[in-house]
DSSP file (Angstrom, degrees, kcal/mol; ACC not computed):
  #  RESIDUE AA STRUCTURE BP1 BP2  ACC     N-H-->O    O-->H-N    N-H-->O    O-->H-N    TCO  KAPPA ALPHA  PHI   PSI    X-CA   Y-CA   Z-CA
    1    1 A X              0   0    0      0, 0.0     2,-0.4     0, 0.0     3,-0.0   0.000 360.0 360.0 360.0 159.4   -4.7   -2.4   26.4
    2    2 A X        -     0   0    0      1,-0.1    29,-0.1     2,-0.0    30,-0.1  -0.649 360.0 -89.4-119.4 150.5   -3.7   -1.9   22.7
    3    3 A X        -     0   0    0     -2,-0.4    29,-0.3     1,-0.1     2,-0.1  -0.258  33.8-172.0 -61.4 130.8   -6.0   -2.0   19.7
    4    4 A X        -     0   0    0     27,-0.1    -1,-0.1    26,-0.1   119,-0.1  -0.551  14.8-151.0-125.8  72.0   -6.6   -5.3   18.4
    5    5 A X        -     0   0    0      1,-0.1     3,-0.2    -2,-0.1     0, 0.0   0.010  14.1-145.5 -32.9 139.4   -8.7   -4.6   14.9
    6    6 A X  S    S+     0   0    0      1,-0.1   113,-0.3   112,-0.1    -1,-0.1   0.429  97.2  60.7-101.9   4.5  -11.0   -8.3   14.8
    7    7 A X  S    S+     0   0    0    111,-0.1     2,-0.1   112,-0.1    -1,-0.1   0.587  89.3  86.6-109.7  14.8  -10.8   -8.2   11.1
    8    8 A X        -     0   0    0     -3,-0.2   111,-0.4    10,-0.1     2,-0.3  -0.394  69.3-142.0 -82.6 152.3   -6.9   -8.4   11.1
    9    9 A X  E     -A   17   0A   0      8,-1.6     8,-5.7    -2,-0.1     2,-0.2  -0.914  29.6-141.3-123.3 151.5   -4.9  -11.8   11.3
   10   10 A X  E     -AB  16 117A   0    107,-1.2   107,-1.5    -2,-0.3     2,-0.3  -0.745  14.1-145.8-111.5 148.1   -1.5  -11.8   13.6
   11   11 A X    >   -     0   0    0      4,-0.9     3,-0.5     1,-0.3   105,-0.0  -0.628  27.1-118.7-108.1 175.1    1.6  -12.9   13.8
   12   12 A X  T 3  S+     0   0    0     -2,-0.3     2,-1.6     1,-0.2    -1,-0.3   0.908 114.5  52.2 -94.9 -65.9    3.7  -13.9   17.0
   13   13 A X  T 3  S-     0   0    0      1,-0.2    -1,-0.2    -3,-0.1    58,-0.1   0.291 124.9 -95.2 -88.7  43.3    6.1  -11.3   16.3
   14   14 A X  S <  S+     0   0    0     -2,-1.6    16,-3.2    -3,-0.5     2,-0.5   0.729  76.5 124.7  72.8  36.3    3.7   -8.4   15.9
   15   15 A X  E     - C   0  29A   0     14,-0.2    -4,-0.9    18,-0.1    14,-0.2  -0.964  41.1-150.9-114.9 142.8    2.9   -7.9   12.6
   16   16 A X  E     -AC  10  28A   0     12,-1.7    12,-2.3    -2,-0.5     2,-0.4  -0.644   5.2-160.7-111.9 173.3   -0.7   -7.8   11.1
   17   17 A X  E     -AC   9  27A   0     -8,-5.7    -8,-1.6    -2,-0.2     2,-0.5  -0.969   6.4-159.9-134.9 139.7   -2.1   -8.7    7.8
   18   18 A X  E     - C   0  26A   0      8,-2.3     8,-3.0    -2,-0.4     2,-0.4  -0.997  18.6-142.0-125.8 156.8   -5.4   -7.8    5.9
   19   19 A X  E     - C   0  25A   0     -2,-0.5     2,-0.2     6,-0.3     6,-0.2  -0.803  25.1-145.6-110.8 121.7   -6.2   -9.9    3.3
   20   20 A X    >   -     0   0    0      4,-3.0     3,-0.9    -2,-0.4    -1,-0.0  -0.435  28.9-105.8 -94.5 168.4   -7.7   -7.2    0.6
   21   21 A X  T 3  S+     0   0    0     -2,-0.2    -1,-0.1     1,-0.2    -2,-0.0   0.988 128.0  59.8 -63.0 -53.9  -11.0   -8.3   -1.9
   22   22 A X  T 3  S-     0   0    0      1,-0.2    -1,-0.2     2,-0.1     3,-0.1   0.548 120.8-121.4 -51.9 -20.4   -7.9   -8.3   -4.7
   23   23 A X  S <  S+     0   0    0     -3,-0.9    84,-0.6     1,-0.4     2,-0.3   0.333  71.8 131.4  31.8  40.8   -6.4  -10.9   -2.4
   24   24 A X  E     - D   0 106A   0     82,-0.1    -4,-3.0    80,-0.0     2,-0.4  -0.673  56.3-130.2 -80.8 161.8   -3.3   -8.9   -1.8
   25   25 A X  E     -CD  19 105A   0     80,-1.7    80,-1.6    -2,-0.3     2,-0.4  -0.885   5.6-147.3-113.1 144.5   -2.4   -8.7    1.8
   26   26 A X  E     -CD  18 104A   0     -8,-3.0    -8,-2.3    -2,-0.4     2,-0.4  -0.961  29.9-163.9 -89.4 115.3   -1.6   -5.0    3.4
   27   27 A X  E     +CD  17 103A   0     76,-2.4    76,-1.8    -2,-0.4    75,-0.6  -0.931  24.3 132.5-114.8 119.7    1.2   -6.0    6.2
   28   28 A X  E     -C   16   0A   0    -12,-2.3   -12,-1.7    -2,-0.4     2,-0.5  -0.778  47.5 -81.7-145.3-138.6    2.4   -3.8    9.2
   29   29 A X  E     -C   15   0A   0     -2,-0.3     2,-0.4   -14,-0.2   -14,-0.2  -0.804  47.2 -83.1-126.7 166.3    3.1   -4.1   12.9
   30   30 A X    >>  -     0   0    0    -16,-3.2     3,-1.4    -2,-0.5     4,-0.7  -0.355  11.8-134.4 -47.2 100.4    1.0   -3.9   15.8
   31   31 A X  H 3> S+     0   0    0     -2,-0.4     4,-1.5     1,-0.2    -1,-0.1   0.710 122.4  58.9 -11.3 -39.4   -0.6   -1.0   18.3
   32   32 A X  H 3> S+     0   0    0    -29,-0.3     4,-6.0     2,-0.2    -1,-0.2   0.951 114.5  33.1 -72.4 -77.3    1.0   -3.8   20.6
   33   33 A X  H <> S+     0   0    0     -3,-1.4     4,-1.1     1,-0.2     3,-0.4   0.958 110.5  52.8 -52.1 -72.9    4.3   -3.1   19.0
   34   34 A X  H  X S+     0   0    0     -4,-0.7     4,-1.5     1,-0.2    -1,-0.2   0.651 115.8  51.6 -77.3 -13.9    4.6    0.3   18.0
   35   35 A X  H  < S+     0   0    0     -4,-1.5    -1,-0.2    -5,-0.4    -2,-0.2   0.906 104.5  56.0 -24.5 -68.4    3.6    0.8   22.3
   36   36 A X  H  < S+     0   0    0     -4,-6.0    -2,-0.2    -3,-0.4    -3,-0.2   0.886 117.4  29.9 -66.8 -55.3    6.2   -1.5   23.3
   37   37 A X  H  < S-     0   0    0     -4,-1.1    28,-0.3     1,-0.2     2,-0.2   0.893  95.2-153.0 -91.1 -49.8    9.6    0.8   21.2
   38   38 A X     <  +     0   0    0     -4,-1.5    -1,-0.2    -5,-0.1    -2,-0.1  -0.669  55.1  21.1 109.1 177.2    7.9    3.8   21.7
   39   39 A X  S    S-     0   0    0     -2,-0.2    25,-0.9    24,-0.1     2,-0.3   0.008  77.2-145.1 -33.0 133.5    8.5    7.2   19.1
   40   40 A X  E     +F   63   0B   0     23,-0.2    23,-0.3     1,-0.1    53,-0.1  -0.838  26.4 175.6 -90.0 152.7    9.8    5.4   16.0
   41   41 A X  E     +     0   0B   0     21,-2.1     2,-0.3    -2,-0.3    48,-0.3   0.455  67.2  46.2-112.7 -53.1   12.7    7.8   14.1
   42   42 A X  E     -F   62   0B   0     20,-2.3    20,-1.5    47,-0.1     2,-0.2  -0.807  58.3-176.9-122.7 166.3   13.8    5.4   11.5
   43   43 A X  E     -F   61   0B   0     -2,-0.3    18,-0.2    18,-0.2    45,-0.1  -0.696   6.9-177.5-137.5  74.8   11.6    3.1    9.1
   44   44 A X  E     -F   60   0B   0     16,-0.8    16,-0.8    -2,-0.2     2,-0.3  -0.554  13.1-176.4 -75.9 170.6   13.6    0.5    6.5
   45   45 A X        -     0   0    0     14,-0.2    14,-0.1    13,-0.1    36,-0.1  -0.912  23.8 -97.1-144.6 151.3   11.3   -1.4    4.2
   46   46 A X        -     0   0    0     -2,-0.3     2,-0.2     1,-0.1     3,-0.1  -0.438  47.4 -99.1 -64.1 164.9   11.8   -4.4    1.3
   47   47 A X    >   -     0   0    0      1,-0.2     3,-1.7    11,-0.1    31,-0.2  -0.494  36.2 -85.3 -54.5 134.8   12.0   -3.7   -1.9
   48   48 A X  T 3  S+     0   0    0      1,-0.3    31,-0.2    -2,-0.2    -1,-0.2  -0.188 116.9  13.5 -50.9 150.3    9.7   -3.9   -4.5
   49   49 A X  T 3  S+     0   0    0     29,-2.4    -1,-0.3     1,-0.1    30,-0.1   0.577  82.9 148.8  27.1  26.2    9.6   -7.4   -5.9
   50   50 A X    <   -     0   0    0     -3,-1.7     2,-0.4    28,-0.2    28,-0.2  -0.279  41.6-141.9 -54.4 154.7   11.6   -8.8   -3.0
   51   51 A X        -     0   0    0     26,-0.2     2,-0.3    27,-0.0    26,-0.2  -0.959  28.0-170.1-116.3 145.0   10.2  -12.8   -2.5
   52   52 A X  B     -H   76   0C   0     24,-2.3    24,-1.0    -2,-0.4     2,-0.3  -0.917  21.7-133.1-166.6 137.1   10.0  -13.5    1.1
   53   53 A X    >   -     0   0    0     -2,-0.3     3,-3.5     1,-0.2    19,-0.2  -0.613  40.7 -91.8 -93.5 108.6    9.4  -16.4    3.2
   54   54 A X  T 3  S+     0   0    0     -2,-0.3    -1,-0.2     1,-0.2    19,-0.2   0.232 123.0  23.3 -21.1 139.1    6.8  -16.6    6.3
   55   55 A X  T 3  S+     0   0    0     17,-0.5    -1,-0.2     1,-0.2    18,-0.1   0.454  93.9 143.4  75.8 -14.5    9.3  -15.5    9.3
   56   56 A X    <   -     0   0    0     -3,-3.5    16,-1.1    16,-0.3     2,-0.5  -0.310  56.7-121.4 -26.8 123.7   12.0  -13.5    6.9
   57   57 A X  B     +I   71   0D   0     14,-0.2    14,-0.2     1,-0.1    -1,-0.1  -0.737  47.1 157.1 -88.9 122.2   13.5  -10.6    8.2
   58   58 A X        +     0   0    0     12,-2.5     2,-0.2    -2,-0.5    13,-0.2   0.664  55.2  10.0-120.5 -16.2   12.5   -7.8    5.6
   59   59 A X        -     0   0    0     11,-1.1    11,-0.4   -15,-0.1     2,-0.3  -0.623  62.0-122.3-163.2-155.8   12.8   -4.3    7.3
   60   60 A X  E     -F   44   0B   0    -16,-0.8   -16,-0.8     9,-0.3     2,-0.3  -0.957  12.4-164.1-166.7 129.6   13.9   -2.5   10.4
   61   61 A X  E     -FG  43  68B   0      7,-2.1     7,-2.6    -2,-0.3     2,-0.4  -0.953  19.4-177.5-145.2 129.4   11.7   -0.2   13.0
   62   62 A X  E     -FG  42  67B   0    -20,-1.5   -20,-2.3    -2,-0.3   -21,-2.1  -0.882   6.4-178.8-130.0  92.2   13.9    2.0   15.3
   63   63 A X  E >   -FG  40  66B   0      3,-1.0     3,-0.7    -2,-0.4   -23,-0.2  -0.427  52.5 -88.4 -97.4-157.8   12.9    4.3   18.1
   64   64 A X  T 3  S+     0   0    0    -25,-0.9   -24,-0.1     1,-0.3    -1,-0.1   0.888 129.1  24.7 -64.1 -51.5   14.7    6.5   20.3
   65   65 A X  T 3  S+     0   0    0    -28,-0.3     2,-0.5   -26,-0.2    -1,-0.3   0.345 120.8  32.6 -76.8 -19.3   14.9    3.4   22.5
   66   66 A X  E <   -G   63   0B   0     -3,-0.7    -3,-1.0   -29,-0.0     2,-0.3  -0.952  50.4-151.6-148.0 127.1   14.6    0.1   20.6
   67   67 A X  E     -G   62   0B   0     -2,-0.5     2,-0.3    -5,-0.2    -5,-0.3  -0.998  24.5-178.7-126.2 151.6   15.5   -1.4   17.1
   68   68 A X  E     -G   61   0B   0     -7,-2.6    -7,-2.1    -2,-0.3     2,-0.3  -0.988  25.0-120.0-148.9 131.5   13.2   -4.2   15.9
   69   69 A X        -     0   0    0     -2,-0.3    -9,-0.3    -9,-0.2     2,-0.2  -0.704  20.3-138.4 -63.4 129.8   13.1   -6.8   12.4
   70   70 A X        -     0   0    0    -11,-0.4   -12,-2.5    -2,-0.3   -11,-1.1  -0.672  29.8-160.0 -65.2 137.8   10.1   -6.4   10.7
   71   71 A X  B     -I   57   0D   0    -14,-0.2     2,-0.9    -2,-0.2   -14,-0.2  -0.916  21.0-108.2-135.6 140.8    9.6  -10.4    9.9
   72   72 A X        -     0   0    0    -16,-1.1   -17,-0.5    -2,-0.3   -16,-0.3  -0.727  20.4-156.5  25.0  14.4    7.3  -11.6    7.2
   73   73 A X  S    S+     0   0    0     -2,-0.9     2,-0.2   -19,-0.2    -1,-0.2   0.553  77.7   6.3 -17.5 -55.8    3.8  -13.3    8.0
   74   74 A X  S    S-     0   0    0    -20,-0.2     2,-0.2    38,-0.1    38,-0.2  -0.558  87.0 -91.2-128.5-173.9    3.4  -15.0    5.1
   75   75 A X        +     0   0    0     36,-0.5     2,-0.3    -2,-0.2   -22,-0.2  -0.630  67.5 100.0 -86.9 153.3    5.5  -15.9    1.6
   76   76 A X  B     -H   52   0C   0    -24,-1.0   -24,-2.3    31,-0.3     2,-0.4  -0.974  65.7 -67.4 153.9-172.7    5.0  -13.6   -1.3
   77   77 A X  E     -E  106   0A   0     29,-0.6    29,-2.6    -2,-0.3     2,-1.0  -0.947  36.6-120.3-133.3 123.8    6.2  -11.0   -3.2
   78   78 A X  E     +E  105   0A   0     -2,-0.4   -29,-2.4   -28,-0.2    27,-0.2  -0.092  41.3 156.0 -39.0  79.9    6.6   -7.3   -2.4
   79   79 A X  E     +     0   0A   0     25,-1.9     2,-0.2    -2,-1.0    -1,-0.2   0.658  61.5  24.4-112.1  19.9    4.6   -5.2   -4.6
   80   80 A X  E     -E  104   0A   0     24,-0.8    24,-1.3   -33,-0.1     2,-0.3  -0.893  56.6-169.5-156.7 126.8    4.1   -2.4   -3.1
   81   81 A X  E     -E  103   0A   0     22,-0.3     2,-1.0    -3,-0.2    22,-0.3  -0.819  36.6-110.6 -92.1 141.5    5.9   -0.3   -0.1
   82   82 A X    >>  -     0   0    0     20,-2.6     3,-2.0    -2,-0.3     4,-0.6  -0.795  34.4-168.1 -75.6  95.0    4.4    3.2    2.0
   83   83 A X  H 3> S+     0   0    0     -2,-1.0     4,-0.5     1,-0.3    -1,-0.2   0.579  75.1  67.0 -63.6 -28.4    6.7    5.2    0.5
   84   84 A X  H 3> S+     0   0    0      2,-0.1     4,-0.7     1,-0.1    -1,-0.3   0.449  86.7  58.9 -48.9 -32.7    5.7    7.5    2.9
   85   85 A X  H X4 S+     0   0    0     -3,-2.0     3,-1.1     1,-0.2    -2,-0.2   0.931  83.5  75.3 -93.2 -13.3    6.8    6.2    6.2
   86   86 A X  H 3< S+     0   0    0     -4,-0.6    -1,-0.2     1,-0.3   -43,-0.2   0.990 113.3  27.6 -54.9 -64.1   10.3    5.9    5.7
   87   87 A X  H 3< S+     0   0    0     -4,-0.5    -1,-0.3     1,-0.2     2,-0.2   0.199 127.8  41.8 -95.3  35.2   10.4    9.9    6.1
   88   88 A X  S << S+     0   0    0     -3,-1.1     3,-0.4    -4,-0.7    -1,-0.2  -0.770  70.8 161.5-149.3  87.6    7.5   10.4    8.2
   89   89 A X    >>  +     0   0    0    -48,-0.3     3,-2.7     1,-0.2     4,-0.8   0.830  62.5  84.6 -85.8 -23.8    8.2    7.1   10.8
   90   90 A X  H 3> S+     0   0    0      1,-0.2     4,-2.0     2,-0.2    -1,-0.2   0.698  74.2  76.2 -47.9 -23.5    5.8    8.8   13.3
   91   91 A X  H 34 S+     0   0    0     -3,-0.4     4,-0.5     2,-0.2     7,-0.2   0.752  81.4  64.7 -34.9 -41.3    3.0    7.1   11.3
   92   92 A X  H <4 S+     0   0    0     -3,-2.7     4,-0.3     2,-0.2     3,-0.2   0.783 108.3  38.5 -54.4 -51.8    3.7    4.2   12.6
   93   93 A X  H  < S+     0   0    0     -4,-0.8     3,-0.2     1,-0.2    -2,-0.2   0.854 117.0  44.7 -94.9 -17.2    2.8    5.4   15.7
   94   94 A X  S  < S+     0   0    0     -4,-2.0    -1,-0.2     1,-0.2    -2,-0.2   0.181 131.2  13.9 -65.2   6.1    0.1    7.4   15.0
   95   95 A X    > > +     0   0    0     -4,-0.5     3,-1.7    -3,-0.2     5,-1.2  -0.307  64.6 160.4 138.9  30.8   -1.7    5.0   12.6
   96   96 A X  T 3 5S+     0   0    0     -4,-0.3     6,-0.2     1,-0.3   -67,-0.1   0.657  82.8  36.3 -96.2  13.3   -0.4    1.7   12.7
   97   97 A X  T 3 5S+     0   0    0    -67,-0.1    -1,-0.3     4,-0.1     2,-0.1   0.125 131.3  30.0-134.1  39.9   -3.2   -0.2   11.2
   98   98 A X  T X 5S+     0   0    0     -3,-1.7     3,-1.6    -7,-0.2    -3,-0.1  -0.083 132.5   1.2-138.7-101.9   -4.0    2.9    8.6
   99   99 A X  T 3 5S+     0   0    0      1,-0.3    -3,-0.1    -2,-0.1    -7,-0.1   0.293 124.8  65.7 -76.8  12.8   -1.6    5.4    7.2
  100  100 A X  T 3 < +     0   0    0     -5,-1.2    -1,-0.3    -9,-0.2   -71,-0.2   0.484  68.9 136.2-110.5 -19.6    1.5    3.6    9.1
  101  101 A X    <   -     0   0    0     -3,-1.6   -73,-0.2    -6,-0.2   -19,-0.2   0.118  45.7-154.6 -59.4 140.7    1.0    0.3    6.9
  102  102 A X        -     0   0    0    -75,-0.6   -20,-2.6    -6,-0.2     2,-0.3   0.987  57.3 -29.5 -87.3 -51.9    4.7   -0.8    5.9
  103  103 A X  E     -DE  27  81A   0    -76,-1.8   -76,-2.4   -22,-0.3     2,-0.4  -0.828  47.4-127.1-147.9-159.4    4.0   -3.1    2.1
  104  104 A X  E     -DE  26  80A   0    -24,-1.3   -25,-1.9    -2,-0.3   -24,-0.8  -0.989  29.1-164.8-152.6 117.8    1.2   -5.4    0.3
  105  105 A X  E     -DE  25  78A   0    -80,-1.6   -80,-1.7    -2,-0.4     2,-1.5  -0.892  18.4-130.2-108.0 142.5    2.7   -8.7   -0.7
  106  106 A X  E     -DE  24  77A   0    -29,-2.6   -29,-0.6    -2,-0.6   -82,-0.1  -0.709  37.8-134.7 -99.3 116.6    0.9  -11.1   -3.3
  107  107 A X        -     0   0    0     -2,-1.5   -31,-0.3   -84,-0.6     2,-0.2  -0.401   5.8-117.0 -74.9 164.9    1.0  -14.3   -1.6
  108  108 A X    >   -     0   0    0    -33,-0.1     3,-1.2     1,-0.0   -33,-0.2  -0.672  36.2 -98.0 -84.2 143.0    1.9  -17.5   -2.8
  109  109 A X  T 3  S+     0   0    0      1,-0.3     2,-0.1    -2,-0.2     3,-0.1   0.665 126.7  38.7 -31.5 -40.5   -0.4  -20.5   -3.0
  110  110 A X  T 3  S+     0   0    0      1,-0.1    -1,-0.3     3,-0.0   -34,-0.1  -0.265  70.6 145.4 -76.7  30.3    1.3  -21.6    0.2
  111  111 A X    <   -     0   0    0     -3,-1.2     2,-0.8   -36,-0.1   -36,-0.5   0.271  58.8-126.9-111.7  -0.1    1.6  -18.6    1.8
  112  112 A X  S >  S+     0   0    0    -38,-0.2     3,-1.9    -4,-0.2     2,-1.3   0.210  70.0 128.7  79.8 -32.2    1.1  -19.8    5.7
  113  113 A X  T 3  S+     0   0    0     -2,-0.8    -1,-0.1     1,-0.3     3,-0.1   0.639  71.1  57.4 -44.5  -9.0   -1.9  -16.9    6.1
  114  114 A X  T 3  S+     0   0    0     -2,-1.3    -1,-0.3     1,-0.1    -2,-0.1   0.052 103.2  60.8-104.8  21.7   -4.3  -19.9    7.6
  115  115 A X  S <  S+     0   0    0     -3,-1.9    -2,-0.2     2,-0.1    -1,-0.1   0.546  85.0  91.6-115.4 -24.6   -1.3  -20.2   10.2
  116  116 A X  S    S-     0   0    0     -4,-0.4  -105,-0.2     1,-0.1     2,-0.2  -0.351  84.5 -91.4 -79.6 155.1   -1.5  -16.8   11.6
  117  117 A X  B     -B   10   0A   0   -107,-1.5  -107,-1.2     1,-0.1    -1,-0.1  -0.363  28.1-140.8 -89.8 131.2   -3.7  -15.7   14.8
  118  118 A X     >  -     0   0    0   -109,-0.2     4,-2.0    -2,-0.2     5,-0.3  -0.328  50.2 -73.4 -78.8-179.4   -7.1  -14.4   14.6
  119  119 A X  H  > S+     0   0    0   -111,-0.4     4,-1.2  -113,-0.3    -1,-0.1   0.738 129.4  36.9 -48.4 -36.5   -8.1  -11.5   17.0
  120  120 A X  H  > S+     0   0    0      2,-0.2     4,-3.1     3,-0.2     5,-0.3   0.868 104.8  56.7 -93.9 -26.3   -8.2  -13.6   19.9
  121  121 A X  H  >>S+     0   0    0      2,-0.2     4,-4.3     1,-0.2     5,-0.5   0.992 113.0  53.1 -50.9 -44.6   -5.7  -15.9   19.7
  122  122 A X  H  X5S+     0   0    0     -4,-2.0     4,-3.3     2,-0.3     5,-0.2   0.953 112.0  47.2 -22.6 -72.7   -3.7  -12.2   19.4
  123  123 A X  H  X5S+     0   0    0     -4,-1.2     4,-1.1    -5,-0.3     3,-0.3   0.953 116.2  39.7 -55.9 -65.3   -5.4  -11.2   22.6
  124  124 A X  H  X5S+     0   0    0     -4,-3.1     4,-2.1     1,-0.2    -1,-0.3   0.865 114.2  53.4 -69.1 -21.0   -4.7  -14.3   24.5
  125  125 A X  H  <5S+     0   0    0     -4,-4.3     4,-0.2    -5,-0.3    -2,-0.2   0.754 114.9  43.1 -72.8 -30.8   -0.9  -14.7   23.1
  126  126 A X  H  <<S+     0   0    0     -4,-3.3    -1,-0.2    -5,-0.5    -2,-0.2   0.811 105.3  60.3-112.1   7.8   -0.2  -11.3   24.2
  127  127 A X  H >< S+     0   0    0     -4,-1.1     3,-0.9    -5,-0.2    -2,-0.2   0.648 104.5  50.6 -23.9 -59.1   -2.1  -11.9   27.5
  128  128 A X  T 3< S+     0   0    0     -4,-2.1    -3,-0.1     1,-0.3    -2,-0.1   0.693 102.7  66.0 -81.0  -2.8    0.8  -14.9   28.3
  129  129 A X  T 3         0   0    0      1,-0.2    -1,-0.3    -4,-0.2    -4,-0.1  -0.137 360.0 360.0-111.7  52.4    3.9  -12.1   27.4
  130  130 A X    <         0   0    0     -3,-0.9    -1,-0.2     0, 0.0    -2,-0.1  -0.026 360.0 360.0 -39.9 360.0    2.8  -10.3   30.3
């Protein structure tokens, strides 16, 4: 079974968010995820001051086996990237809800984050894609 952190919120396509004290959100993808592709090789990321829209396709995760969009949770703006994983993508898989985290958006008043899956909805939603 893949690590499901309970103080993380989820997305249906396998990215998590934590909502920092600052109340930027840290965003990457899932134990769940970086399981199912397997070694990752390549890592794209947004941009710095990208704006992006819950469910936007913003990045790119490619293993050996698999390429997958990195989508958005919530609306915001990109103000920071792990500058780091792009040439270390094995992070991802060693780490993916520490040194593997992909950007930090500041959401917008609207930002959907009270739409996203707590630790169990997570658990049963990836329960029913079995």
């Amino acid at each position: 079974m893949s690590e499901i952190p309970e103080d993380l919120k989820y997305s249906e396509s396998h990215e998590w968010v934590r909502l920092e004290e600052d109340g930027i959100v840290t965003i990457g993808i899932t134990d769940h995820a970086q399981e199912a592709l397997g070694d990752l090789v390549f890592v794209e990321l947004p941009n710095k001051g990208n704006i992006l829209n819950t469910e936007d396709a913003c990045g790119v995760v490619e293993s050996v086996k698999a390429a997958s969009d990195i989508f958005s949770p919530i609306t915001g703006e990109v103000i920071e990237v792990n500058l780091t994983v792009p040439d270390a993508p094995e992070l991802v898989n060693e780490s993916p809800y520490g040194k593997g985290w992909l950007f930090k958006l500041k959401p917008t008043e609207n930002s959907d984050l009270d739409k996203l899956l707590a630790y169990d909805g997570y658990e049963r939603f990836l329960e029913a894609e079995e």
